[in-house]
KOLFI-88361 format. One record per residue (C-alpha): residue number from 1; x negated, y, z. Coordinates in steps of 0.001 Angstrom, whole numbers. Each point is the difference from the previous one (the first is absolute). Layout:
+-----+---------+---------+---------+
:   n :       x :       y :       z :
+-----+---------+---------+---------+
: NUM :       X :       Y :       Z :
...
+-----+---------+---------+---------+
//
This chain:
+-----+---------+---------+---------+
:   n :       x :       y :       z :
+-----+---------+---------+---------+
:   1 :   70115 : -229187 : -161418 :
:   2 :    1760 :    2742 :    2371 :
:   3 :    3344 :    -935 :   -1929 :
:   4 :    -340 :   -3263 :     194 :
:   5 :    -524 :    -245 :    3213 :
:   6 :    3000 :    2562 :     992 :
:   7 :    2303 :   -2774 :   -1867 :
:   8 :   -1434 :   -2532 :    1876 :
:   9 :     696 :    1439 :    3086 :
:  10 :    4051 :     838 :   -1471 :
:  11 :     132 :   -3132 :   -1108 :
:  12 :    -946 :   -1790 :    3285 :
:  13 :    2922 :    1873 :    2024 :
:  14 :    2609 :   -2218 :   -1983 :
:  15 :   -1347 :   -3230 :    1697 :
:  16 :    1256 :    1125 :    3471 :
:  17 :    1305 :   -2725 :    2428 :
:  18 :    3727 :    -669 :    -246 :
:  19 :    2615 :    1934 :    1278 :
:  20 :    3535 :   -1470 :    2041 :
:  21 :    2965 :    1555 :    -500 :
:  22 :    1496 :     418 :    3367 :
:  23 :    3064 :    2425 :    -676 :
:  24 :    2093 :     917 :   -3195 :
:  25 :    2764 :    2964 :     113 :
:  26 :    1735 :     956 :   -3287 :
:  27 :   -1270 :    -595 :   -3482 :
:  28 :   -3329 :    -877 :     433 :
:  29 :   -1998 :   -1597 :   -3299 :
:  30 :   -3199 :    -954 :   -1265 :
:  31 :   -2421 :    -872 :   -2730 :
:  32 :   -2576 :   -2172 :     563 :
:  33 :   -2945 :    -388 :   -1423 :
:  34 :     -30 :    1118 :   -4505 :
:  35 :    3476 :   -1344 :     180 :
:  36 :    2493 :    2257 :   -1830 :
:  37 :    2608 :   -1387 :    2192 :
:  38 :    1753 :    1736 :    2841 :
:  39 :    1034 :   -2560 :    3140 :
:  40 :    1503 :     786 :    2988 :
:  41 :   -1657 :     -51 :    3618 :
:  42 :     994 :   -2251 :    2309 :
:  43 :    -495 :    -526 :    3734 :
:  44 :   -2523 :   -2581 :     291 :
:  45 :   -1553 :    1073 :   -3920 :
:  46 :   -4173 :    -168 :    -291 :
:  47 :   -1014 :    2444 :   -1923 :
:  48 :   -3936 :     589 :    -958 :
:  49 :   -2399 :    2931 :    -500 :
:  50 :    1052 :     322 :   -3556 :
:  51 :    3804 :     442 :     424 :
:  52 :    2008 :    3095 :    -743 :
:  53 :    2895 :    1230 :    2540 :
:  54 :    2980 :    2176 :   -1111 :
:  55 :    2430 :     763 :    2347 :
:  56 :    3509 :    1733 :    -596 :
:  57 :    2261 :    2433 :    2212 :
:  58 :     571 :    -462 :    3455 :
:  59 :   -2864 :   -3347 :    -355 :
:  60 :   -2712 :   -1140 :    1790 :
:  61 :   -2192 :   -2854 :     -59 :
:  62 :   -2654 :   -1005 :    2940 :
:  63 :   -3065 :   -1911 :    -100 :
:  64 :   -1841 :   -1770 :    1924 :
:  65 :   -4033 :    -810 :    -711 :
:  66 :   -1499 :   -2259 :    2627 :
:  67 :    1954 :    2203 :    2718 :
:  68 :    -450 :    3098 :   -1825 :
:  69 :    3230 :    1776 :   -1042 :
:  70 :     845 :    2325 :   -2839 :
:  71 :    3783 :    1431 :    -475 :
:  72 :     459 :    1408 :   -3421 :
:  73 :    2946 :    2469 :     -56 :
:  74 :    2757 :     693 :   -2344 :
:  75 :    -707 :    1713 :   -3160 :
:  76 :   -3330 :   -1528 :    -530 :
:  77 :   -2702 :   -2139 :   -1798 :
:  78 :   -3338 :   -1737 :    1210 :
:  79 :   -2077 :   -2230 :   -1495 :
:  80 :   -1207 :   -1805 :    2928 :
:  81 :   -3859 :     -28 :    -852 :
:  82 :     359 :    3993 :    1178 :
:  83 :     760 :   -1214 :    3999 :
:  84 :   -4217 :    -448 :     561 :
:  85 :   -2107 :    2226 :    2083 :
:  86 :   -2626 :    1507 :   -2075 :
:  87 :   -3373 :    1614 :     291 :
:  88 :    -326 :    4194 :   -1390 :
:  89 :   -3050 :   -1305 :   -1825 :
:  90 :    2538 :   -2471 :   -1580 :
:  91 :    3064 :    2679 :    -553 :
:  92 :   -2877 :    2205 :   -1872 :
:  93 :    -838 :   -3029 :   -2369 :
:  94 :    3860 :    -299 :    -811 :
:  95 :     374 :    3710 :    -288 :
:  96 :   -2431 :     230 :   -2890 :
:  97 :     754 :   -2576 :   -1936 :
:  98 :    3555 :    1615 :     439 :
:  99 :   -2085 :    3204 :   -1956 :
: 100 :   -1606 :   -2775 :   -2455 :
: 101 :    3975 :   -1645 :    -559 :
: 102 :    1097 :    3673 :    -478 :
: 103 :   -2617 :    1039 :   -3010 :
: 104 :    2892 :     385 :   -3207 :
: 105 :    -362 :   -3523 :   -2153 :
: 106 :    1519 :   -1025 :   -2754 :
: 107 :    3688 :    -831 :     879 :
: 108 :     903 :   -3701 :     668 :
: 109 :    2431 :   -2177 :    1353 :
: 110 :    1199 :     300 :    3921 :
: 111 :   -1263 :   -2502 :    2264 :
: 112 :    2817 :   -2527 :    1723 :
: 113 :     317 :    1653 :    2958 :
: 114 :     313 :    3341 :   -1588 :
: 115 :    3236 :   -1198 :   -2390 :
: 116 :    1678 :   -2485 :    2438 :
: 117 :    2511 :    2559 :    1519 :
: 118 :    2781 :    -228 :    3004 :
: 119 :    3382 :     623 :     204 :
: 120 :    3259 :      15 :    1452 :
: 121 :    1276 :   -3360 :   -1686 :
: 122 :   -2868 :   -1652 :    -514 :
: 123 :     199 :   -3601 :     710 :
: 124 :   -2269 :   -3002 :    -529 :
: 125 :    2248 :    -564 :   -2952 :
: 126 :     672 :    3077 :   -1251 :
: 127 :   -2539 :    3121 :      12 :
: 128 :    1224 :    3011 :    -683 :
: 129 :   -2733 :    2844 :    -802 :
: 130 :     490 :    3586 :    1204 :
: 131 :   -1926 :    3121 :    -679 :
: 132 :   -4200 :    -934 :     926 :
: 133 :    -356 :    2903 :    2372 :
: 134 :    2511 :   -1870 :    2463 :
: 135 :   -2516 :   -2478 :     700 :
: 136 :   -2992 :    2201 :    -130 :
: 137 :    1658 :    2084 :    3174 :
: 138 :    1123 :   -3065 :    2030 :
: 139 :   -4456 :    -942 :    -116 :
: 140 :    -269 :    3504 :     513 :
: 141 :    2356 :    -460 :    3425 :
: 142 :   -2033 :   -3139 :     627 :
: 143 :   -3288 :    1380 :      81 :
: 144 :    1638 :    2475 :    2662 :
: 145 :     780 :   -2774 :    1718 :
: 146 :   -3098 :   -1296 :     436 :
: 147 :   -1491 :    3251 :    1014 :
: 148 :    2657 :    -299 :    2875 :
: 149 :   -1613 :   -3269 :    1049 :
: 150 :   -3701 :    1119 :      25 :
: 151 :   -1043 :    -941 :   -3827 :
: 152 :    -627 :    3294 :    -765 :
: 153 :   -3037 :   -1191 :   -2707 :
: 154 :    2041 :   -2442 :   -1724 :
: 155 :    3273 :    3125 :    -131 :
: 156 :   -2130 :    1888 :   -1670 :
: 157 :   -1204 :   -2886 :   -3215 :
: 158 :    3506 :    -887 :     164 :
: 159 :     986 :    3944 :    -264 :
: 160 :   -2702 :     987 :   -3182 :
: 161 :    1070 :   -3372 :   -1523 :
: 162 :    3590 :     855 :    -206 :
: 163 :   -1088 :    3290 :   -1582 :
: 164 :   -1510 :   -1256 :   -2943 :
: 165 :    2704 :   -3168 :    -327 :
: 166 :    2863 :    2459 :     453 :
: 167 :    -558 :    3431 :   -1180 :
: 168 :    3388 :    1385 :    1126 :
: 169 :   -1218 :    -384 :    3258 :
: 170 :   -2770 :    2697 :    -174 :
: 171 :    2885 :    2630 :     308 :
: 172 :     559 :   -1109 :    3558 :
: 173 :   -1634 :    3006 :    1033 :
: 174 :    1067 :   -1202 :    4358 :
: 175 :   -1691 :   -3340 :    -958 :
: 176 :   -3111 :     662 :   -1422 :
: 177 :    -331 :    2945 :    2806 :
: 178 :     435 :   -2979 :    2527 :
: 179 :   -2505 :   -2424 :   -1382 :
: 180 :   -2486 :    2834 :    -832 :
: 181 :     197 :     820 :    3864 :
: 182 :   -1069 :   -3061 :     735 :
: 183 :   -3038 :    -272 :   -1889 :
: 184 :    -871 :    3484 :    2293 :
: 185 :     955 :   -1853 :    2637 :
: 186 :   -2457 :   -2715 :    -620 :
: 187 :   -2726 :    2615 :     -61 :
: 188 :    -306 :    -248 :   -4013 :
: 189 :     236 :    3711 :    -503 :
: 190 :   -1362 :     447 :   -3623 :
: 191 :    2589 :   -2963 :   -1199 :
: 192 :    2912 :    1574 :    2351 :
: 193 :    -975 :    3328 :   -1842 :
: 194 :     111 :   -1072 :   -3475 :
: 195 :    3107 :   -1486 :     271 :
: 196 :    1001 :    3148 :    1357 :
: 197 :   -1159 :    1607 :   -2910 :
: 198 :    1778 :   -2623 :   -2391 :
: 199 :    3505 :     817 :    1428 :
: 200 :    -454 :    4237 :     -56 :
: 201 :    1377 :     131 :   -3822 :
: 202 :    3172 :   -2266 :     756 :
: 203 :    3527 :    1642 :     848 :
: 204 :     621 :     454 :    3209 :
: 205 :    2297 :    1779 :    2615 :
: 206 :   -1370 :    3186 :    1554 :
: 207 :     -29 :   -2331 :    3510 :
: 208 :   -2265 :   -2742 :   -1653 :
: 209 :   -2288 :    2588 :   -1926 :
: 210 :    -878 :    1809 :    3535 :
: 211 :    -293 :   -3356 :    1434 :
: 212 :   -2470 :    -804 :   -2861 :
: 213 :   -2057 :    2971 :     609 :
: 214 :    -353 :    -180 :    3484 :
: 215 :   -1220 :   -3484 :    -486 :
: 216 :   -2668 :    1587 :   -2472 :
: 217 :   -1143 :    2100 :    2134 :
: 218 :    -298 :   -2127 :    3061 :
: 219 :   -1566 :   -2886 :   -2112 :
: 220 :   -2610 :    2766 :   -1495 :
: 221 :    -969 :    1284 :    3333 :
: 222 :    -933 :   -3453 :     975 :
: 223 :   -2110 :    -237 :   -3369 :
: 224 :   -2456 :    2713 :    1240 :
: 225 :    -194 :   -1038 :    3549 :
+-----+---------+---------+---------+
//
């Protein structure tokens, strides 16, 4: 029942209301909906809850949600069902059935989302692939992004999701430093200190391992307070 009703509540962020696209800099594309297909964004566009964003270098795309704006930067990726203000009690649901996603099963195809990939010359007419971890860092800069704008929850699904889509992206020692700081910073200090934990066996530069352990320790102190 718990599961079913953390997919329910996943499920019901794709069905947000529709989005305007006010500005467009660059190569800016999208995929909308299961659709395979890239197309590119342009001023004046609707796009919906279940759309995905990819933006190239030197891009940007802004939205604009019933006077709400959003500016995606170059460099990233957004599925635009992340941009939604969300409750801790909610971000805890998502977090374990990340831990339930994350239990080793028996090895199956990719979802759509996971194997539709962007790159330099893709076109509505002709996608070219590049290597999977490309995309998997551009949602990994997107979920930054909407830390910057005050969606720290939603950063953090988007962040643990990535993980497990895009394993290469578990060696970004700076990023998973960054998101883990900001479950501490949303007072979740056991789940801020496992991921801690989780990251301690990775490689690392001298800089980011004494960054790590201070972390550790302040997170811990908070544990016995």
């Amino acid at each position: 029942m718990k599961q079913l009703f953390i997919l329910l509540f996943l499920a019901s962020t794709l069905f947000a209301q529709e989005y305007v696209v006010e500005k467009v800099k660059g190569k800016v594309l999208v995929q909308k909906g299961t659709s395979e297909k890239w197309e590119t964004v342009q001023v004046g566009d609707k796009l919906n809850g279940d759309d995905l964003l990819v933006t190239g270098e030197n891009s940007m795309v802004q939205l604009n949600k019933n006077g709400n704006r959003f500016v995606l930067d170059d460099n990233s990726a957004l599925g635009l069902n992340y941009i939604k203000k969300i409750s801790i009690n909610d971000l805890l649901l998502a977090l374990a059935m990340e831990e339930i996603r994350n239990v080793p099963k028996i090895k199956k195809s990719k979802e759509v989302k996971s194997t539709a990939v962007y790159g330099a010359e893709v076109s509505p007419e002709n996608e070219t692939a590049v290597l999977e971890n490309t995309l998997g860092v551009k949602k990994l800069n997107g979920a930054k992004k909407l830390a910057e704008n005050g969606y720290k929850e939603s950063s953090v699904i988007l962040a643990k999701e990535t993980y497990r889509k895009y394993p290469g992206t578990r060696k970004r020692i700076a990023d998973r430093i960054y998101f883990a700081d900001i479950l501490a910073d949303l007072g979740l200090y056991q789940e801020a200190a496992s991921e801690y934990a989780s990251i301690k066996n990775e490689q690392m530069t001298d800089e980011q391992r004494a960054l790590l352990e201070k972390r550790i320790e302040e997170v811990n102190l908070k544990l016995v307070h």
